[in-house]
C-alpha positions as CSV (number, residue, x, y, z in Angstrom):
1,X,9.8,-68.5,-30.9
2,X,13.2,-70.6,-30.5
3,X,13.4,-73.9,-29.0
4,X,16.3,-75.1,-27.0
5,X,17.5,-78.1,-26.3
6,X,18.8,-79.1,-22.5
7,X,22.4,-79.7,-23.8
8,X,22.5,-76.4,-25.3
9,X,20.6,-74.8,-22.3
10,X,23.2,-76.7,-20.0
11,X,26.3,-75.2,-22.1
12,X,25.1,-71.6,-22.0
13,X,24.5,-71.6,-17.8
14,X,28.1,-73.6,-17.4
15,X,26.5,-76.9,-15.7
16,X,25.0,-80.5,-16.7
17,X,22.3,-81.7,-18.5
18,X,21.1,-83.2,-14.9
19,X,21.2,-80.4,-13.5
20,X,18.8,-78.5,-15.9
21,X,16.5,-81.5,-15.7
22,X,16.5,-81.6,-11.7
23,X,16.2,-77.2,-11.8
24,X,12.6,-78.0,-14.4
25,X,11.3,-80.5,-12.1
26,X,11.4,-78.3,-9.1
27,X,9.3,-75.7,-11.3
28,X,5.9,-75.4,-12.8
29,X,6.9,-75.7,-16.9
30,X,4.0,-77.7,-18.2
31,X,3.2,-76.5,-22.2
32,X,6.9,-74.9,-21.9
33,X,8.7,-77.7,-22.5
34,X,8.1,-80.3,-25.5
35,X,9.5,-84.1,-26.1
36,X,10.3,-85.2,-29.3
37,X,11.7,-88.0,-29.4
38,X,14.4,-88.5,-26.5
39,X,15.4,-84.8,-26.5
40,X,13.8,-81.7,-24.4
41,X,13.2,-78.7,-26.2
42,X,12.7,-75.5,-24.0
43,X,10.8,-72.5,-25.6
44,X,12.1,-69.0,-24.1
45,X,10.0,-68.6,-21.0
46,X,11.1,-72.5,-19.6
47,X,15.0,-71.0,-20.8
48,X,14.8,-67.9,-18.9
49,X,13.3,-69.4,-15.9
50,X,15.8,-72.3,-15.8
51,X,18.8,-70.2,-16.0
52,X,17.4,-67.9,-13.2
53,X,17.2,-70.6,-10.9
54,X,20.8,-71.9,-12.1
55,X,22.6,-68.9,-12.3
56,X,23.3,-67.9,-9.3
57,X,25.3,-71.2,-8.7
58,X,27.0,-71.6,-11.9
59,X,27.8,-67.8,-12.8
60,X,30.7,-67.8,-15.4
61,X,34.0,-65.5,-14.7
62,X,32.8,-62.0,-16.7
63,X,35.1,-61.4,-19.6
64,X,37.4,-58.1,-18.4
65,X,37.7,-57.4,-22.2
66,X,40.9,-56.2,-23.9
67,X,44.1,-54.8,-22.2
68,X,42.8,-51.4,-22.0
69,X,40.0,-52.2,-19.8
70,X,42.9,-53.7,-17.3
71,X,45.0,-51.1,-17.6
72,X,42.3,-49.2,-16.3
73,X,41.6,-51.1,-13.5
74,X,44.7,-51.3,-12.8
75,X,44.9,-48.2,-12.3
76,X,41.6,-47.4,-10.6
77,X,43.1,-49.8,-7.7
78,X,46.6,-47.9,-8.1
79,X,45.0,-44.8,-6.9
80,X,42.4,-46.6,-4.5
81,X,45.3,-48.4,-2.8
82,X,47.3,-44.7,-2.6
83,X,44.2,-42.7,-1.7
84,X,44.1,-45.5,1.5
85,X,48.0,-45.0,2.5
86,X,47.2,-41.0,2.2
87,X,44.0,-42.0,5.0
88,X,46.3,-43.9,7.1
89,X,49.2,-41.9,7.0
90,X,46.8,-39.2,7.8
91,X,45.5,-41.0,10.7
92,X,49.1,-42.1,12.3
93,X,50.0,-38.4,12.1
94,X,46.6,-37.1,13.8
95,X,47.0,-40.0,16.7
96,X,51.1,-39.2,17.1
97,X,50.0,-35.3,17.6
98,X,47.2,-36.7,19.9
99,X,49.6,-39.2,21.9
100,X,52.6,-35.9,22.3
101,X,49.3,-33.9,23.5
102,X,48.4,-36.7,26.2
103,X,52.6,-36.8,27.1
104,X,52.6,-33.4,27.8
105,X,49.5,-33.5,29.9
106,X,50.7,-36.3,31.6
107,X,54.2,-34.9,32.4
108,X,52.4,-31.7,33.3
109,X,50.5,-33.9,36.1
110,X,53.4,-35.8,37.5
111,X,54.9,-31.9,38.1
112,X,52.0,-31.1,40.0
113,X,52.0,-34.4,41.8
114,X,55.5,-34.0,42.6
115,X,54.8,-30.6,44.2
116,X,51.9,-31.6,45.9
117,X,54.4,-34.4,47.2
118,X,57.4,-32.2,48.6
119,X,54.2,-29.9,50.0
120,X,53.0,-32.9,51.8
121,X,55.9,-33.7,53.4
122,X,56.4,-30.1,54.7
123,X,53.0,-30.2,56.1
124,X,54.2,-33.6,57.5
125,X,57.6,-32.4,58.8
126,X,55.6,-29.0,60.6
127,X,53.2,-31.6,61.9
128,X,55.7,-33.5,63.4
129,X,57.4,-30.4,65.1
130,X,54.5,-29.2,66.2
131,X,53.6,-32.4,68.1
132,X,57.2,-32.7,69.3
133,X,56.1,-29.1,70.8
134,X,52.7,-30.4,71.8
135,X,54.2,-33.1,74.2
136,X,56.6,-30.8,75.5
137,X,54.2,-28.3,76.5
138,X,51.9,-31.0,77.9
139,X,55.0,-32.9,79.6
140,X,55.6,-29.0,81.7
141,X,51.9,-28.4,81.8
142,X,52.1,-31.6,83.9
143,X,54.9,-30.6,85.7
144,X,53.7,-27.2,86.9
145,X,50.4,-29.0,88.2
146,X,52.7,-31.7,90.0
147,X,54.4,-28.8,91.8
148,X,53.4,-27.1,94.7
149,X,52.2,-23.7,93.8
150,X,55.2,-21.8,95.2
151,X,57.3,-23.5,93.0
152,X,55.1,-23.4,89.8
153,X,56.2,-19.5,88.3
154,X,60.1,-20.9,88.3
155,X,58.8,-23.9,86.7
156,X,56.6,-22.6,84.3
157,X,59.1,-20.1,83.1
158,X,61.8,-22.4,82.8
159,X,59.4,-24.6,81.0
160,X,57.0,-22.7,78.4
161,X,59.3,-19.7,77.6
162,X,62.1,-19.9,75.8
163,X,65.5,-19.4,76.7
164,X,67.0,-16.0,75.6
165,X,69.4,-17.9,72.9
166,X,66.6,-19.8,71.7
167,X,63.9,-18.6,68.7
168,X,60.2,-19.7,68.1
């Protein structure tokens, strides 16, 4: 069984002696941890539960090891880092075919709204002739019943059909 002291303790877990002292009062050591004299000596239960509470906050850099092992890495990231420009490059292609797709649909509806335009106003230019005729054939209508009825054959002839030069 090894005994430790708290400056040792404090140098392996990369903090103070204070802070060792203040991380065994917050636990239950009793018969783990013996004075002699003005130093602390910690058997290996009071060690492992100290540096379990303390490592967490005062976790040392890990050692990468020799060039090799960076090399590595190095790479590792190098073909991370392209495998995520292949993905995106992937992606911009997939949305540009997408976006063409959506321009062609949309230009495909503006045609048909422009045709259903120029049909509107054909149905709007009829309309309008046809109410032109409307109120002419109302305006005679009103004529022939102003008239007495000798006169209303002449009138209504003149006024409903049309004259031999003239096409429906």
């Amino acid at each position: 069984m090894t005994e430790v002291t708290k400056r040792q303790l404090a140098e392996q877990i990369g903090c103070t002696k204070q802070t060792v002292t203040k991380a065994m009062q917050g636990l239950d050591l009793d018969g783990h941890v013996v004075r002699r004299g003005q130093t602390d000596y910690f058997d290996e239960y009071a060690a492992s539960a100290i540096a379990d509470v303390l490592a967490p906050r005062f976790a040392k850099p890990t050692d990468l090891g020799s060039k090799d092992v960076l090399l590595e890495l190095l790479d590792h990231y190098k073909v991370a880092l392209a495998d995520s420009e292949a993905m995106r490059r992937a992606d911009a292609e997939r949305h540009a075919e997408e976006l063409e797709r959506y321009r062609s649909m949309l230009s495909g509806l503006e045609g048909e709204l422009d045709d259903r335009a120029a049909m509107l106003a054909d149905e709007r230019a009829l309309n309008s002739e046809l109410g032109a005729k409307l109120a002419s054939a109302r305006e005679a209508l009103a004529e022939i019943k102003a008239a007495p009825f000798w006169k209303r054959h002449a009138i209504a002839v003149r006024a409903l059909l049309p004259s031999p030069g003239e096409s429906n």
